[in-house]
N, C-alpha and C positions, 0 to 999 in steps of 0.2 A: 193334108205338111197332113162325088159321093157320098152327102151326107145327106138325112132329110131333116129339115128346118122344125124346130117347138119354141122359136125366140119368145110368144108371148104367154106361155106354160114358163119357161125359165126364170122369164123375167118376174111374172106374177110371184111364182115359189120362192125366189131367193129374196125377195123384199119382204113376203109376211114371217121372212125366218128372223132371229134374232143372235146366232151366234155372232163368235169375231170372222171378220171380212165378209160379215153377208150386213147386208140393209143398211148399213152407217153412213148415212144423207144419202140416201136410196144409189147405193152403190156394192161392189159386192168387193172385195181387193184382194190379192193375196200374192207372196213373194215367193221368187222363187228362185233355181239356182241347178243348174249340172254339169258333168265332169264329162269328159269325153277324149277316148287317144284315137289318132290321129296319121295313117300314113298314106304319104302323097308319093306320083313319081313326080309329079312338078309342083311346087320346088321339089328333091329328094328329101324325107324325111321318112323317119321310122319310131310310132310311138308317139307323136309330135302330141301334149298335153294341149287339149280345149279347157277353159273357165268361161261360163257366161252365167247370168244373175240379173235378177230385173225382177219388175212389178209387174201385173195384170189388175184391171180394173173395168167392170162391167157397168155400166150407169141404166139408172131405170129409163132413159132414154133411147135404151139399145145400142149405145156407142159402146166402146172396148179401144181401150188403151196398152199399148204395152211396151213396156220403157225395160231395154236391155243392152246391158256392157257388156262385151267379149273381148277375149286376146285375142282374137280373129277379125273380126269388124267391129271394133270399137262402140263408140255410141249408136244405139238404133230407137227410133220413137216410130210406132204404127198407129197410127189412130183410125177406126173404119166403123161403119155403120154394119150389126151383127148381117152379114146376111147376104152383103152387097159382093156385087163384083169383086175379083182380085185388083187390090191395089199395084201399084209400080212401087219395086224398092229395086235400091242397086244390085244387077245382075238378075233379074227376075220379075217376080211378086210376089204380093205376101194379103193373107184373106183369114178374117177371125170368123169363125163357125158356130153356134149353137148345136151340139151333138145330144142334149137330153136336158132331163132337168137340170142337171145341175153340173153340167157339163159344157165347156168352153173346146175350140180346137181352133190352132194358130194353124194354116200351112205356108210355108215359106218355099216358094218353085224357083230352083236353079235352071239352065238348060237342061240336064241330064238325070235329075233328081227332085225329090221332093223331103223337106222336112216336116215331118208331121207331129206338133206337139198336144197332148191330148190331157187339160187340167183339169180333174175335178172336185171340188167345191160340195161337201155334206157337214152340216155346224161347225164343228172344229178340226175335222180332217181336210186334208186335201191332199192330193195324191198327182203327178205329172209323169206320163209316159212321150217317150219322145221314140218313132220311128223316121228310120230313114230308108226312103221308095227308091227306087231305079223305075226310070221311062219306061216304057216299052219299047226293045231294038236298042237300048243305052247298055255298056257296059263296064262305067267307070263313074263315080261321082264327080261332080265342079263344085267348086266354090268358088262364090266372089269375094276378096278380104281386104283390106287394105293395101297387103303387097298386089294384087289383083288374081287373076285366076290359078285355083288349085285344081287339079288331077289327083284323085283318092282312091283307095279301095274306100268299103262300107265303116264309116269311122265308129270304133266301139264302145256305146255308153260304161261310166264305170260309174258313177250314182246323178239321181236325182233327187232332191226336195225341194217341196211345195208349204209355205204355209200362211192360213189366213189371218189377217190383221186387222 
């Protein structure tokens, strides 16, 4: 949503840090939240407005949490050990990554796509980028949602924030 692994450089630096969302019961947290439009030809839409918002939570046991609401698939909880295989989520899988010190990456794999959210975590900043991949030999996005599968062009971020607590 290709990386090389620093899970116990990560884990060490964000637990001897002392800002908010780093080290609080050896945990590191932080919330976050992005906008995104949206056209699909299935269903038809044009412009169609994304909301999603949730928490991320790294524990000095290298699990990672992340609890997110959308108007596209509703409630989602991930829970996965940093590092491990991609889990199973609906229409896909979804895999938490350590990308640096202090640097987390969710990827979430449709069939035809990938979402790659990219949050990083320094004292009191924190900062989220969100790309969206095309397969290789793919040339349309899917989504899976509640209504079930959507046909997209490349939905277009309009903000992101990230902040630690």
């Amino acid at each position: 949503m290709r990386i090389i692994w620093t899970i116990a450089s990560l884990a060490t630096l964000l637990l001897t840090t002392t800002g908010p969302g780093e080290a609080a019961g050896g945990q590191v947290r932080a919330r976050f939240a992005f906008e995104a439009l949206a056209s699909c030809s299935k269903p038809a839409v044009q412009n169609y407005p994304v909301h999603a918002e949730g928490t991320a939570v790294l524990s000095v046991d290298r699990t990672a949490t992340l609890d997110m609401k959308s108007n596209i698939q509703g409630k989602e909880t991930y829970t996965a050990k940093l590092g491990a295989q991609p889990t199973e989520a609906v229409g896909g899988t979804a895999q938490l990554r350590v990308v640096g010190k202090h640097t987390l990456r969710a990827v979430r794999e449709y069939p035809n796509n990938l979402i790659i959210a990219t949050m990083t975590l320094v004292g009191k900043s924190c900062t989220l980028h969100i790309e969206h991949r095309l397969k290789p030999g793919k040339h349309e996005y899917t989504f899976t949602g509640t209504s079930g599968i959507a046909v997209c062009s490349r939905p277009r971020m309009v903000s992101t924030e990230c902040t630690p607590y």
